[in-house]
DRENPA-3360 file (N, C-alpha, C; in nm, 2 decimals, always signed):
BEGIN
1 = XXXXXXXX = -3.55/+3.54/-2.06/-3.47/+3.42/-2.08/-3.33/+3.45/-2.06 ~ -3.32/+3.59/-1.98/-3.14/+3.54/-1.93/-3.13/+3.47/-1.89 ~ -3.19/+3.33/-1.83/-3.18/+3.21/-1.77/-3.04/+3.18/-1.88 ~ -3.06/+3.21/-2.02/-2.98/+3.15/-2.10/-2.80/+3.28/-2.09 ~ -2.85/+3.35/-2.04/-2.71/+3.41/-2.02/-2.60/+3.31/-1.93 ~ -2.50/+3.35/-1.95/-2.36/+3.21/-1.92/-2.35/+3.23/-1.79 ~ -2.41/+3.35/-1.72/-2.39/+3.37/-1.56/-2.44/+3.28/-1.49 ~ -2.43/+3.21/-1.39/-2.51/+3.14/-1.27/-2.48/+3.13/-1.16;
9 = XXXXXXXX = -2.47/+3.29/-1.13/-2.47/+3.33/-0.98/-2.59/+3.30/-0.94 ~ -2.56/+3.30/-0.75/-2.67/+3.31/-0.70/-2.72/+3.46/-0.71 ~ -2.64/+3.57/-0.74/-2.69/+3.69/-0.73/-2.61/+3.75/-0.88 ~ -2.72/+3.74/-0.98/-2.66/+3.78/-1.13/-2.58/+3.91/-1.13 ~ -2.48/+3.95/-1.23/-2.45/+4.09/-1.23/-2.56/+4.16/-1.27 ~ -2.55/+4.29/-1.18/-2.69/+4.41/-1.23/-2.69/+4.40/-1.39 ~ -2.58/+4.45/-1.45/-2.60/+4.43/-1.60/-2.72/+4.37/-1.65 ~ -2.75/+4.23/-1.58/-2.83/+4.14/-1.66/-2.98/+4.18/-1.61;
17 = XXXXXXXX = -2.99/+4.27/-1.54/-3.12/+4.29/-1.44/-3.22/+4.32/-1.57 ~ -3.17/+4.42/-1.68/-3.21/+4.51/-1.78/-3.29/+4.36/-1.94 ~ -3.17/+4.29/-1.95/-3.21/+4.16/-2.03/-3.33/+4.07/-1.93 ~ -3.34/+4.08/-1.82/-3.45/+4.00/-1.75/-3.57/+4.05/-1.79 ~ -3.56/+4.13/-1.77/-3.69/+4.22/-1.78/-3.71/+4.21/-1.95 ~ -3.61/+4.26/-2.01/-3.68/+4.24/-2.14/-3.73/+4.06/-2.25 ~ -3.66/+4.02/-2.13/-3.69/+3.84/-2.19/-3.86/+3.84/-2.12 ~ -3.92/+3.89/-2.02/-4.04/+3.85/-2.00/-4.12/+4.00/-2.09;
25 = XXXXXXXX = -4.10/+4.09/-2.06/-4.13/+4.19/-2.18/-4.17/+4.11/-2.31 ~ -4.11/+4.06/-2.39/-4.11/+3.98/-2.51/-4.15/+3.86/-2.47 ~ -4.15/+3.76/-2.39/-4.25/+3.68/-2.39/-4.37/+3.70/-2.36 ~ -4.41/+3.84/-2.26/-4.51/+3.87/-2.25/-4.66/+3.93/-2.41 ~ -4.53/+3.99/-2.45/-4.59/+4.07/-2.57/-4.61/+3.95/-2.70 ~ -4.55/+3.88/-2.70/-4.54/+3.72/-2.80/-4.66/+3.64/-2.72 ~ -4.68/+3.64/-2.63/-4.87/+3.54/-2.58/-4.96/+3.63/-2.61 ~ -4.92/+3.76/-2.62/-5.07/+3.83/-2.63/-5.09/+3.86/-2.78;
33 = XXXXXXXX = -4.99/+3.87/-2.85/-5.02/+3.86/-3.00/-5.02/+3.69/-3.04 ~ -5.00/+3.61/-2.97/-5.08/+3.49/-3.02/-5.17/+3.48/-3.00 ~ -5.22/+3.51/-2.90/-5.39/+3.48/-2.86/-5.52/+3.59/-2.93 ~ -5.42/+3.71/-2.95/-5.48/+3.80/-3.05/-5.52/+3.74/-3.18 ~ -5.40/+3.70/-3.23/-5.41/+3.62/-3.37/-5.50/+3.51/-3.38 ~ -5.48/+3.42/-3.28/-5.56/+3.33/-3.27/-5.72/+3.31/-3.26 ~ -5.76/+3.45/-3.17/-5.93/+3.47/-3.15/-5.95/+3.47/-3.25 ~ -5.92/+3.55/-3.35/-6.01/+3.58/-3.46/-5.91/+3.49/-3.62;
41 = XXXXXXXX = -5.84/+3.41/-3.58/-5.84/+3.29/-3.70/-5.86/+3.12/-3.71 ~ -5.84/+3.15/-3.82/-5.92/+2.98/-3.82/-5.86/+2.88/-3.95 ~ -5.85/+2.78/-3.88/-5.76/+2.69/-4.00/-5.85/+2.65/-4.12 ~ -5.82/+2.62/-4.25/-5.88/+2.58/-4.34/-5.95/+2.42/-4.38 ~ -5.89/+2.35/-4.23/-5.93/+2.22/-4.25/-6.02/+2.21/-4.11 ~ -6.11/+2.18/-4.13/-6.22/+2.16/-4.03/-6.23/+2.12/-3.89 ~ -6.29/+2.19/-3.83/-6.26/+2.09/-3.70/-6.31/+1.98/-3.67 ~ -6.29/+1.86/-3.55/-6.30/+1.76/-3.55/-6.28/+1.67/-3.70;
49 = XXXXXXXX = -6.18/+1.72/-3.80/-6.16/+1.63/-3.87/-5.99/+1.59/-3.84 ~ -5.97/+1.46/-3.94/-5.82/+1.41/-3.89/-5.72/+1.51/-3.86 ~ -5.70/+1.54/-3.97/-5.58/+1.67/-4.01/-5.63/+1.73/-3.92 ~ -5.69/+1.83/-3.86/-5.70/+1.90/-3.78/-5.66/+1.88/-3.67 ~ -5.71/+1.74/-3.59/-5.69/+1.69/-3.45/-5.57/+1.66/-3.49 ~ -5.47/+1.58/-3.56/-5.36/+1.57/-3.59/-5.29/+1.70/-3.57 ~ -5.29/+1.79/-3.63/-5.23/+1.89/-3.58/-5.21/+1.94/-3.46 ~ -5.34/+2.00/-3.37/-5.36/+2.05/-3.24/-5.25/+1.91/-3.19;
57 = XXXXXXXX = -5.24/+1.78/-3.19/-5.19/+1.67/-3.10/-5.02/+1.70/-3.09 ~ -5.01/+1.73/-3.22/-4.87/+1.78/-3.24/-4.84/+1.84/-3.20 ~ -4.92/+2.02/-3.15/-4.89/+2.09/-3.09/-4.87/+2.08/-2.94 ~ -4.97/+1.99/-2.92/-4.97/+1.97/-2.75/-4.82/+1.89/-2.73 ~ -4.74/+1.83/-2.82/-4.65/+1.78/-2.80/-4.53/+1.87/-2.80 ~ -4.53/+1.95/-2.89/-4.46/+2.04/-2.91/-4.42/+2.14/-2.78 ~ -4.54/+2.22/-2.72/-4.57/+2.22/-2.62/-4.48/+2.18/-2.48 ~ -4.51/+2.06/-2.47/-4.45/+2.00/-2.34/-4.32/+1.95/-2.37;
65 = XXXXXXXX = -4.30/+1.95/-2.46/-4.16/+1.95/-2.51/-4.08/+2.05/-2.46 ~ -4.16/+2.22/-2.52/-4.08/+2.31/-2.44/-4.07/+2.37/-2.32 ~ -4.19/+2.27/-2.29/-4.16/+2.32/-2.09/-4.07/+2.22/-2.06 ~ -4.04/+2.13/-2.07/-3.95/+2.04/-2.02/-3.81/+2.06/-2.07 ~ -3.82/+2.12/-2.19/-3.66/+2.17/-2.26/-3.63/+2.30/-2.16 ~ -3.71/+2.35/-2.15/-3.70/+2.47/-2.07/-3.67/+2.47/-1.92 ~ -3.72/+2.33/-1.80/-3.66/+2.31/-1.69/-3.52/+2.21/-1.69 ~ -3.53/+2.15/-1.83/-3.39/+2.11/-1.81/-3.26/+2.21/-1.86;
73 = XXXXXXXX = -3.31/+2.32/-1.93/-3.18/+2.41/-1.91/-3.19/+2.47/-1.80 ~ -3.29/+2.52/-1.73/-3.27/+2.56/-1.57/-3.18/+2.48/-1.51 ~ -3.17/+2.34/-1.53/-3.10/+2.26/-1.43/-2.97/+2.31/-1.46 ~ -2.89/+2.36/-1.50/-2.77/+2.35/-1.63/-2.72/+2.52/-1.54 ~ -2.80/+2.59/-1.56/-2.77/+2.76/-1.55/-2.80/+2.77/-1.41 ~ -2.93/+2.76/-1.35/-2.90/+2.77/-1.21/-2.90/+2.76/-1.10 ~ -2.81/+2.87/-0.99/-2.79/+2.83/-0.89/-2.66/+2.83/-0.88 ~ -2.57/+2.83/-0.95/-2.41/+2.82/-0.97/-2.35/+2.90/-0.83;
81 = XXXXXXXX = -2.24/+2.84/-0.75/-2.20/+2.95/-0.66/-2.12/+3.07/-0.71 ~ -2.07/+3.04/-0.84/-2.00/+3.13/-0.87/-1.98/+3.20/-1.00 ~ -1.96/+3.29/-1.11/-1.96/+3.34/-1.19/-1.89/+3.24/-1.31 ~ -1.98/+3.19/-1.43/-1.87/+3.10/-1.51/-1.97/+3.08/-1.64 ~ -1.91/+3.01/-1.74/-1.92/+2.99/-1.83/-2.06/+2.83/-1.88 ~ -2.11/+2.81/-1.89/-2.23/+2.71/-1.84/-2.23/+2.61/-1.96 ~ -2.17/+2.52/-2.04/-2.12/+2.44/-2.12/-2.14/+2.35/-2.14 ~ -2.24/+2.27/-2.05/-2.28/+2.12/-2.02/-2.44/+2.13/-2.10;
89 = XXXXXXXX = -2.43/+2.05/-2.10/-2.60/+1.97/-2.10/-2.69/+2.03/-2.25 ~ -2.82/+2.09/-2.24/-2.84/+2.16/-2.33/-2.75/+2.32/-2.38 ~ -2.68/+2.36/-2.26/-2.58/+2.45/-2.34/-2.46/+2.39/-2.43 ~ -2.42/+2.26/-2.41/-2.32/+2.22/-2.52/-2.37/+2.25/-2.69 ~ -2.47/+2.23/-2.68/-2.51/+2.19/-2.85/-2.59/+2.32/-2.90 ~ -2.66/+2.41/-2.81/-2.65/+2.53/-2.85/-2.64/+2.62/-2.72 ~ -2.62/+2.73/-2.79/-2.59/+2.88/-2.68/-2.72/+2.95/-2.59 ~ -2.85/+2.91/-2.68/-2.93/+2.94/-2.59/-3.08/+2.86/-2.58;
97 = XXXXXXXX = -3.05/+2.74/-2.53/-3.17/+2.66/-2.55/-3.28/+2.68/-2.45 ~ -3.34/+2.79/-2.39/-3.43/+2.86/-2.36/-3.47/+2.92/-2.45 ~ -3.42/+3.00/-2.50/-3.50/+3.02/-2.63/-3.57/+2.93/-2.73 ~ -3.48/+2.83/-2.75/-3.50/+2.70/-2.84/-3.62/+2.68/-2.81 ~ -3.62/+2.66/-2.67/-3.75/+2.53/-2.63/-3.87/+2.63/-2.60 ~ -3.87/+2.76/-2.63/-3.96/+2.82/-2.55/-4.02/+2.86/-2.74 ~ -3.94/+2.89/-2.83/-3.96/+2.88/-2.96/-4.04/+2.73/-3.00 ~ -4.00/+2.60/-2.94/-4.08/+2.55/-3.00/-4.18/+2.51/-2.94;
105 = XXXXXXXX = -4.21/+2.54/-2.78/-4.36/+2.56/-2.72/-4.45/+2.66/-2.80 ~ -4.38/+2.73/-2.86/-4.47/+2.86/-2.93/-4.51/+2.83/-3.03 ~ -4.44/+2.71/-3.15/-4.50/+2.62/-3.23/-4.59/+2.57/-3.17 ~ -4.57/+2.51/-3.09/-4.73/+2.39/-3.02/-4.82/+2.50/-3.00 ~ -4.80/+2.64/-2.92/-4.95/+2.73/-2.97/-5.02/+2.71/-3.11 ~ -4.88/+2.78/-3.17/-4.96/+2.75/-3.30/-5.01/+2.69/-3.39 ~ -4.96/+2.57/-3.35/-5.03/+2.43/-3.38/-5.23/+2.43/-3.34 ~ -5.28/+2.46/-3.23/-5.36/+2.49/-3.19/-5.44/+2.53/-3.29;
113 = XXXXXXXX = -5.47/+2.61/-3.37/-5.53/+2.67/-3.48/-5.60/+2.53/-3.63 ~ -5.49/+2.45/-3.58/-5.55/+2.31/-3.66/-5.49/+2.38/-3.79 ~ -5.33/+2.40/-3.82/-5.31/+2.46/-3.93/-5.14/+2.45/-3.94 ~ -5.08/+2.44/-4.04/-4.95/+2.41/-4.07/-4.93/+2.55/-4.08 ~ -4.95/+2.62/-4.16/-4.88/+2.76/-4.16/-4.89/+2.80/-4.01 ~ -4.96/+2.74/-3.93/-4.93/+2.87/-3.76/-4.88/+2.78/-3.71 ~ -4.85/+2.66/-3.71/-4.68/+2.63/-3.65/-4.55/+2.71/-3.73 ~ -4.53/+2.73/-3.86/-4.43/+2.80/-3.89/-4.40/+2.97/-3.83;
121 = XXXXXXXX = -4.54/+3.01/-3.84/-4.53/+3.13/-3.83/-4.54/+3.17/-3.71 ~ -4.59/+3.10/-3.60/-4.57/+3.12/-3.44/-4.42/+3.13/-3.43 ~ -4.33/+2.98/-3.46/-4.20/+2.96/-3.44/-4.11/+3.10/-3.48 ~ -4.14/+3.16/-3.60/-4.07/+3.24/-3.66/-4.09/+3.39/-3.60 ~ -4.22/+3.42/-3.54/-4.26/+3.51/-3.50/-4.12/+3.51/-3.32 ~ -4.17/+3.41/-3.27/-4.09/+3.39/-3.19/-3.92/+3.39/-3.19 ~ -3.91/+3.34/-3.24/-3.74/+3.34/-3.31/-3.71/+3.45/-3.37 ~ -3.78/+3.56/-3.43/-3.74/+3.67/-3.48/-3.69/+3.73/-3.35;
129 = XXXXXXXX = -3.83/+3.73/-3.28/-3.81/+3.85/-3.13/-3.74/+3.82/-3.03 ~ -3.67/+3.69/-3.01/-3.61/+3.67/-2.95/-3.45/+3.65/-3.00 ~ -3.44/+3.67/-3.13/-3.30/+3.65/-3.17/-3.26/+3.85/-3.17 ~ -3.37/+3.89/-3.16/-3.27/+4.11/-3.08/-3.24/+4.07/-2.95 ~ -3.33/+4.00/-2.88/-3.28/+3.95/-2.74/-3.12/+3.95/-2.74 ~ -3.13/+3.79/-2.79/-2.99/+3.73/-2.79/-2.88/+3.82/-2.81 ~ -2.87/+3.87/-2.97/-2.79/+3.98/-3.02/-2.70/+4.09/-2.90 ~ -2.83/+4.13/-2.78/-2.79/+4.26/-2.74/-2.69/+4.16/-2.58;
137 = XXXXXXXX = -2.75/+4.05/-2.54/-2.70/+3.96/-2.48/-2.54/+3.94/-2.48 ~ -2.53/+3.89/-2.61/-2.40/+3.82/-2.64/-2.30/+3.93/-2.67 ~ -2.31/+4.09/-2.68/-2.23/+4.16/-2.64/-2.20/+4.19/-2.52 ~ -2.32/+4.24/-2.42/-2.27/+4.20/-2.30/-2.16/+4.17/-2.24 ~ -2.21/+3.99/-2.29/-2.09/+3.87/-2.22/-2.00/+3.87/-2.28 ~ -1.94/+3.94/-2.36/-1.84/+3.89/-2.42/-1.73/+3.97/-2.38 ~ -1.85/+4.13/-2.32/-1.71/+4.23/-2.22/-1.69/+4.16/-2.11 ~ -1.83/+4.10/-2.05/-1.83/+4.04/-1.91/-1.74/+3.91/-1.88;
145 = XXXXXXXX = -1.74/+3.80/-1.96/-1.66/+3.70/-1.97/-1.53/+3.70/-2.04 ~ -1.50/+3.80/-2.20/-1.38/+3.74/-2.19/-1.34/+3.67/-2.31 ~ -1.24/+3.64/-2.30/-1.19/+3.53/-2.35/-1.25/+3.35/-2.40 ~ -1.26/+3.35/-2.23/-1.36/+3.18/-2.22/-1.51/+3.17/-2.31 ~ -1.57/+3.31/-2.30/-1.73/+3.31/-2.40/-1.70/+3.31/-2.57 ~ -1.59/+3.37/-2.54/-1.54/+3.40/-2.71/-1.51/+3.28/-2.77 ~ -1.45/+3.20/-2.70/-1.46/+3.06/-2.75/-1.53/+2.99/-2.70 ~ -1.63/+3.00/-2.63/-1.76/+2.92/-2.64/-1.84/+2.94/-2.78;
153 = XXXXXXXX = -1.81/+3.06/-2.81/-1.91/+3.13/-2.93/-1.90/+3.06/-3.04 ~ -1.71/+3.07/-3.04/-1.73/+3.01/-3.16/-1.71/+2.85/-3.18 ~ -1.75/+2.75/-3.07/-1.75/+2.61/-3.08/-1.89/+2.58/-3.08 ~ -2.00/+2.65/-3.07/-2.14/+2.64/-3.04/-2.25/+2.68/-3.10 ~ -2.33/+2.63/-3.18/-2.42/+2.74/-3.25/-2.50/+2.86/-3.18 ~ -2.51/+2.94/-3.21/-2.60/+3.04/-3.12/-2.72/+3.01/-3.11 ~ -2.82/+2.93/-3.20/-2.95/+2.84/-3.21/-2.98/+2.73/-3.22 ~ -3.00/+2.70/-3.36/-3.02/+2.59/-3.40/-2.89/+2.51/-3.33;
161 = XXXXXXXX = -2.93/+2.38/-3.24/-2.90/+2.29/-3.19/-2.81/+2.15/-3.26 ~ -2.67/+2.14/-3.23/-2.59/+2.11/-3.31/-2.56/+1.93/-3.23 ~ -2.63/+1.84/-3.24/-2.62/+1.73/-3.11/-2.48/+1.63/-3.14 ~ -2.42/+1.67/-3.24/-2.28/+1.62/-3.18/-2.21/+1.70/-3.13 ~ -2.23/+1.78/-3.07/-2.17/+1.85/-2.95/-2.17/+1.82/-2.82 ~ -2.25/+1.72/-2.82/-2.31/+1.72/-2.67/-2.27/+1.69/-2.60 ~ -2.23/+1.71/-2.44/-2.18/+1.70/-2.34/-2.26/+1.66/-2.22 ~ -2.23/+1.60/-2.11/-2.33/+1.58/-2.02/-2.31/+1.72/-1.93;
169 = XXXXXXXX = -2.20/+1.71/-1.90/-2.13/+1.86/-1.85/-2.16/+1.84/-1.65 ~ -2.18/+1.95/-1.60/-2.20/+1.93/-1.45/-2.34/+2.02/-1.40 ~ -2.42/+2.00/-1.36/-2.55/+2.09/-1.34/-2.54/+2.15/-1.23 ~ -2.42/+2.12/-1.12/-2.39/+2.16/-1.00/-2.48/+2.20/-0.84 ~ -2.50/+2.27/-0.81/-2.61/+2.28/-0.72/-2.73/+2.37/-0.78 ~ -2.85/+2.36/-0.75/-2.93/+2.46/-0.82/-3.02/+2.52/-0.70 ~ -3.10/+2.64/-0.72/-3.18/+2.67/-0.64/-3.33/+2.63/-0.72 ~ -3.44/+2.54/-0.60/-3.56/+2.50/-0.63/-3.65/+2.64/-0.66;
177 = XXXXXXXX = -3.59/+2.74/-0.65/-3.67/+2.87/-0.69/-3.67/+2.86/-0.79 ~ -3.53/+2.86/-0.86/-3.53/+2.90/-1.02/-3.62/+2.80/-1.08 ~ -3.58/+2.67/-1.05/-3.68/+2.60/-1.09/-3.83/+2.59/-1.14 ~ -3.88/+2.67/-0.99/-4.00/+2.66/-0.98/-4.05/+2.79/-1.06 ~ -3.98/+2.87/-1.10/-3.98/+3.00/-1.16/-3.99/+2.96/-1.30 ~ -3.90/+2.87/-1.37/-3.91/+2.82/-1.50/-4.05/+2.80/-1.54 ~ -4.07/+2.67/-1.39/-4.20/+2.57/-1.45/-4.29/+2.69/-1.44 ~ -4.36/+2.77/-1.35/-4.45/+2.86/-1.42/-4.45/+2.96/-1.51;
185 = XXXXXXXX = -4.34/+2.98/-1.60/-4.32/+3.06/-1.68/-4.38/+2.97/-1.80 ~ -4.35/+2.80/-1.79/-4.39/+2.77/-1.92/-4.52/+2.75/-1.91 ~ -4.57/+2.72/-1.79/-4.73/+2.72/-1.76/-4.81/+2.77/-1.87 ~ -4.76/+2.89/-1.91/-4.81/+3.01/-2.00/-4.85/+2.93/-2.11 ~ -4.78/+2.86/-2.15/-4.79/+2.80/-2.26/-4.90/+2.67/-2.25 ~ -4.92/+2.62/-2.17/-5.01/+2.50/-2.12/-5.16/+2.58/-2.13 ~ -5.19/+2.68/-2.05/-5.27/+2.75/-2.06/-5.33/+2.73/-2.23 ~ -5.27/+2.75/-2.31/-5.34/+2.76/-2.45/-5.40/+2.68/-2.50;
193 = XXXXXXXX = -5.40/+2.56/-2.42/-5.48/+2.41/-2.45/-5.61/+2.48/-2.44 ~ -5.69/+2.49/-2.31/-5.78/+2.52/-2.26/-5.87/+2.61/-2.36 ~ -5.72/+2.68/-2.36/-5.84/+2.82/-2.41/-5.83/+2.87/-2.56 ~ -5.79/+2.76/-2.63/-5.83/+2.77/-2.76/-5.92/+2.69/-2.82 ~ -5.98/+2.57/-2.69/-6.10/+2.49/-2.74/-6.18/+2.59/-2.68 ~ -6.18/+2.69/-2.61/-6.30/+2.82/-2.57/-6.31/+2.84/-2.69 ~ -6.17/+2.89/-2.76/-6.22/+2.96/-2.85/-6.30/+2.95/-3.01 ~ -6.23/+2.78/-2.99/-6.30/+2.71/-3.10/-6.45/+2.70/-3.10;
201 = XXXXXXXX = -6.50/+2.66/-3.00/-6.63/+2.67/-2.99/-6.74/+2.78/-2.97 ~ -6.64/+2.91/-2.99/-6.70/+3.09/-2.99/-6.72/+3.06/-3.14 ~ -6.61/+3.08/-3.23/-6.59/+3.06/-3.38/-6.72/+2.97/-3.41 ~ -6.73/+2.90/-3.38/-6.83/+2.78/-3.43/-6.98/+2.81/-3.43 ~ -6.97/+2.88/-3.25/-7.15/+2.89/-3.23/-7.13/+3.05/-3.33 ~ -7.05/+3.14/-3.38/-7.08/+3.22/-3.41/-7.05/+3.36/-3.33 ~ -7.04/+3.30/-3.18/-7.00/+3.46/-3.12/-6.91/+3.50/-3.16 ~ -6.79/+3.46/-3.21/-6.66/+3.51/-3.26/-6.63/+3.53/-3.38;
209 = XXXXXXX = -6.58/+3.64/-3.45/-6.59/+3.63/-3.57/-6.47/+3.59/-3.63 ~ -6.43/+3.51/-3.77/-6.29/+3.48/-3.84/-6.28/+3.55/-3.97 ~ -6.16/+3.63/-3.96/-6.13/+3.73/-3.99/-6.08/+3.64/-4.13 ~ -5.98/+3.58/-4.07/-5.86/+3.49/-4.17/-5.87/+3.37/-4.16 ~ -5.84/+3.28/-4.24/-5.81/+3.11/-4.26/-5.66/+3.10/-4.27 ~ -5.56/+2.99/-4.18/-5.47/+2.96/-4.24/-5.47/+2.79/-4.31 ~ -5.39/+2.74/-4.37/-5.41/+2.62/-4.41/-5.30/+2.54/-4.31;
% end
């Protein structure tokens, strides 16, 4: 998620090569310990009952929420011709709303489970691992940029989303790569629809075993 770094070159500084890698590193390692978690638990409210399907529905919302929060900060960061500070749109109201949105797709996983505690605990699981991210990030920029980040920093929340802030701002030109790079990165997240009614129905007939209940 250096998407969420303030850079939007067409060609990033090398610096950020090292945060690229580790933003899919950690999203990589955050789907596989969801789906770990997930095989083997099970919510305390039944399946095919209300509360349950209520849940999962929320998640699916939650979900597409953060793929779409997620291509509209793409529009915002990149493609830029030139090195700058990215202050419009979802960057006005917070500093790194890739994370945001990809934090609350990871609630809609955990929604999946038919269970309130694994929407909390997805989101927080997520937001933990992603806020060392951020941390090693925003030193970076701050040798990189300057002055102009330092007062971005401090007019902006670093997370949680502040919406009288908001700005339309300028999205400028972008490249349909980056784009298309976003949309299958949240893909990841869509995937979990499918394959947690697999997994629901392993749990059920028995081939799967449940370890844990959440409520």
């Amino acid at each position: 998620m250096v998407d969420d770094v303030k850079f939007a070159n067409d060609d990033p500084p090398a610096g950020l090569g090292g945060y690229q890698q580790m933003r899919r590193l950690v999203l990589a390692v955050l789907i596989v310990a969801l789906f770990a978690a997930l095989l083997f638990g099970q919510s305390t409210f039944p399946p095919d009952t209300p509360v349950h399907e209520s849940i999962e529905m929320f998640g699916v919302l939650l979900i597409f929420l953060g793929v779409v929060g997620r291509l509209w900060s793409t529009l915002y960061i990149g493609g830029r011709k030139s090195s700058e500070a990215v202050t419009g749109g979802p960057y006005s109201i917070t500093r790194n709303p890739l994370y945001v949105f990809s934090t609350v797709a990871a609630a809609g996983v955990g929604a999946q489970i038919g269970s309130f505690s694994g929407i909390v605990l997805f989101a927080l699981l997520c937001a933990g691992a992603f806020h060392i991210v951020i941390l090693r990030e925003e030193k970076f920029l701050k040798q990189a940029l300057g002055a102009p980040y330092e007062a971005y920093l401090a007019r902006v929340p670093r997370f949680f989303p502040k919406l009288s802030l908001y700005q339309e701002g300028d999205t400028g030109s972008f490249k349909p790569r980056l784009l298309l790079n976003t949309l299958l990165d949240g893909l990841v997240f869509l995937v979990a629809l499918p394959a947690f009614e697999l997994i629901d129905g392993a749990q059920q007939s028995g081939m799967l075993p449940v370890w844990f209940r959440l409520p």
